[in-house]
N, C-alpha and C positions, 0 to 999 in steps of 0.2 A: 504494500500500500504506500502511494504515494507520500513523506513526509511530510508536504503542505493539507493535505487530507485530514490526517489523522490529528496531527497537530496545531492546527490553523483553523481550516474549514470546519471539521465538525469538532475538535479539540481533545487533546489526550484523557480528558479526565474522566467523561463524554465517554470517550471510544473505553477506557478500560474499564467505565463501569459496567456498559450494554457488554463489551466483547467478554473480559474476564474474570468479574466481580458474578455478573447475572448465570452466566453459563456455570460459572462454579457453585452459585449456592441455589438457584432455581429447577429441581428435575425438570419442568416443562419448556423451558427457557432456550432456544435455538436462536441462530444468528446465520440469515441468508449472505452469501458470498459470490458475486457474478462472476462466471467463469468465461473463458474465449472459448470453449467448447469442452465436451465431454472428454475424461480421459479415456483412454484405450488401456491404461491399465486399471485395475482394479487397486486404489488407496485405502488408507483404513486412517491414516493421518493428513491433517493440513497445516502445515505451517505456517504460518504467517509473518514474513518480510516487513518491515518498516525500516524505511532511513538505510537501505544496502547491510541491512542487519534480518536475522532469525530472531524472531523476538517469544513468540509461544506457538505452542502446539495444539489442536483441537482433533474431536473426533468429528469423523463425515461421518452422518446418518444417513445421509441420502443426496442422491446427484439425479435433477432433471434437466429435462431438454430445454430448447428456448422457448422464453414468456415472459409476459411484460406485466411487474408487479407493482400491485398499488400498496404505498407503506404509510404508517397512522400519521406521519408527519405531513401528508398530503404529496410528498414526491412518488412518483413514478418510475421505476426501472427497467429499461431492456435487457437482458443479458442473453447471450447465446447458451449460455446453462448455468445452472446454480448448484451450489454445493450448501448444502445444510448441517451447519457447526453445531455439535455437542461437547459437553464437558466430557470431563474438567480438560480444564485448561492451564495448560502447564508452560511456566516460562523456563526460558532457555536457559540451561543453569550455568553455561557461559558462554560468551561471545563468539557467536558463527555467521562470518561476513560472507554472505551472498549477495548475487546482483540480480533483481527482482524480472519480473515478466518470463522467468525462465518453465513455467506451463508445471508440468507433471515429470520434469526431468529427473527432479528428487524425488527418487522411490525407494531410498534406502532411510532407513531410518536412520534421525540425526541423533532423538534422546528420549 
């Protein structure tokens, strides 16, 4: 995710309550993720990148096709597919500098 995204636009505090404050203490609590398309491999992990950094780990529940979703804050999203975040949500217990947009390349588990 883009640094100005997360940190700027919708704001860290913001992103880590919804992404992994909620996911960690709500059973019913998921977090959509638009993807550029389905992988061809089957994941059981997503990582998620901020700032050319691995920042935490989530589980996929579930990965659909393209749709365009209405969210409570009144925006709208397209995506070519979605991945659906579950807990818990584990941060990176040290520094793994990747460079993001890299798709489903990382299929090995990082932690």
């Amino acid at each position: 995710m883009p640094h100005k995204f997360v940190f700027e636009e919708y704001g860290a505090k913001a992103f880590l309550d919804h992404f992994y404050y909620r996911l960690n203490r709500m059973d019913s609590a998921y977090f959509l993720f638009t993807l550029s398309g389905i992988p061809r491999i089957q994941v059981l992990h997503f990582y998620l990148l901020v700032d050319g950094r691995v920042r935490f780990r989530a589980n996929i529940s579930k990965i659909t096709g393209e749709e365009t979703i209405p969210f409570t804050d009144g925006r709208t999203i397209h995506g070519k597919a979605w991945a659906e975040l579950t807990g818990p949500v584990i941060r990176a217990p040290f520094i793994i500098k990747m460079k993001g947009f890299q798709g489903f390349r990382y299929t090995e588990e990082l932690f």
